[in-house]
N, C-alpha and C positions, 0 to 999 in steps of 0.2 A: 606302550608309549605313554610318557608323562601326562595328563591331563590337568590344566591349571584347574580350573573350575570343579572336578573331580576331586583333590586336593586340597584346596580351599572348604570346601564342604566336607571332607571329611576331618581337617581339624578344627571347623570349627563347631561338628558335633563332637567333637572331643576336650571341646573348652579351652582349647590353646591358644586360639584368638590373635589369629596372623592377621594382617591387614594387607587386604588387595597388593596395595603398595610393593609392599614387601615383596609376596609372591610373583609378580609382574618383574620382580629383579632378578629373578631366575634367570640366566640364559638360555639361549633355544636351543645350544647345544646339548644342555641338559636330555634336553625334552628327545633329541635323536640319536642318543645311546642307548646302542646294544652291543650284544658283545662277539669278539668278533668272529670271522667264518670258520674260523684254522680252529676255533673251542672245539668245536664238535666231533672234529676229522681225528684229534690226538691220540684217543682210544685203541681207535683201528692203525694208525700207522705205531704206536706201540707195540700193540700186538706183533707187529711184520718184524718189527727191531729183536724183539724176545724170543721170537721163533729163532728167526737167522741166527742169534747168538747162541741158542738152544746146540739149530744143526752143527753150528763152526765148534762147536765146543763137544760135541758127541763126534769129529770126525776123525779121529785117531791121528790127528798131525804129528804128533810129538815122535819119538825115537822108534826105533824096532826093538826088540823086546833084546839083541844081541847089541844093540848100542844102549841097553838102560840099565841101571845099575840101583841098587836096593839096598838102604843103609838101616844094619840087625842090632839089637841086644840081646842079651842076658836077664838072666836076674838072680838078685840078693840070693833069694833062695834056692832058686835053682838053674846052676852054670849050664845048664843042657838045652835051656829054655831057649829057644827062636822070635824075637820082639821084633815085629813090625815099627822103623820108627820114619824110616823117609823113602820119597819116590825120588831116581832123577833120572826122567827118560825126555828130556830137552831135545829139540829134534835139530840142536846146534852138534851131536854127532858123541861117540863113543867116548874120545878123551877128554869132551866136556863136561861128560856127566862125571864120567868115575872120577875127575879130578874137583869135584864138585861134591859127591860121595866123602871122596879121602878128605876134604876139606874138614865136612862138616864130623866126619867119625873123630878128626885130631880135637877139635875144639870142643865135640860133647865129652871124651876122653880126659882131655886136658883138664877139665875143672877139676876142682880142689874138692876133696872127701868121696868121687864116684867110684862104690867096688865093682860094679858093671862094667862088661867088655863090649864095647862095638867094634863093628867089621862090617866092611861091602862085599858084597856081590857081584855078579854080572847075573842081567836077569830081571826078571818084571817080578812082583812082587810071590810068593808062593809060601802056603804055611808050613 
C-alpha cells in the first residue's frame, strides 16, 4: 500500500525535494491500487486451455485412413524416388480430400521449369 509519509521521506533522502504539497495531490485512489484477482488465476486456467487443445488436437478427428489421400514426388535424380509432400485426410470425407490432392498435384505440376512428377494416392502417408 502507498504510504505518503513513507515516500516523502524517502525522496527526500534522495535529494529530490518534493514538497508536502505536492504529494498531498496524489489521489487516494493511487494509494488503493492493486492488481487485480483474475492476475493470479491466468496461469492455471492456461494451462486447462493448452491441455484441451493438446487432447482435441491428438484425437484422430480427421479422415479414416481409406478417405485420405497423400500427395508424392519424384526426383531430378531419381524417377523411382517416393517424396513425401502433403497430407489430406480432412474428415470433410473421401472426394474432398482426393479433389484437394488432384488440386494441389495440377498446380505443383503446372509451374514453369518442374522435371518432377507428382501423383496421389489413397491412403495415409507410408514410405
Amino acid at each position: 500500500m502507498f504510504d505518503r509519509t513513507q515516500a516523502s521521506e524517502r525522496l527526500n533522502h534522495h535529494c529530490i525535494g518534493i514538497s508536502g504539497a505536492a504529494l498531498r495531490a496524489i489521489p487516494r485512489s493511487v494509494e488503493r491500487r492493486r492488481s487485480p484477482p483474475m492476475a493470479t488465476s491466468v496461469k492455471p486456467l492456461f494451462a486447462v486451455f493448452a491441455l484441451a487443445a493438446f487432447i482435441v488436437g491428438c484425437s484422430g478427428s480427421g479422415a479414416s485412413e481409406s478417405q485420405s489421400f497423400v500427395l508424392y514426388r519424384n526426383s531430378v535424380t531419381d524417377e523411382n524416388m517416393r517424396i513425401h509432400v502433403a497430407s489430406f485426410d480432412a474428415a470433410e470425407g473421401e472426394q474432398y480430400n482426393r479433389g484437394n490432392c488432384e488440386q494441389a498435384q495440377a498446380l505443383f505440376q503446372g509451374q514453369s521449369g518442374v522435371k518432377t512428377k507428382f501423383w496421389c494416392e489413397k491412403g495415409r502417408f507410408k514410405k
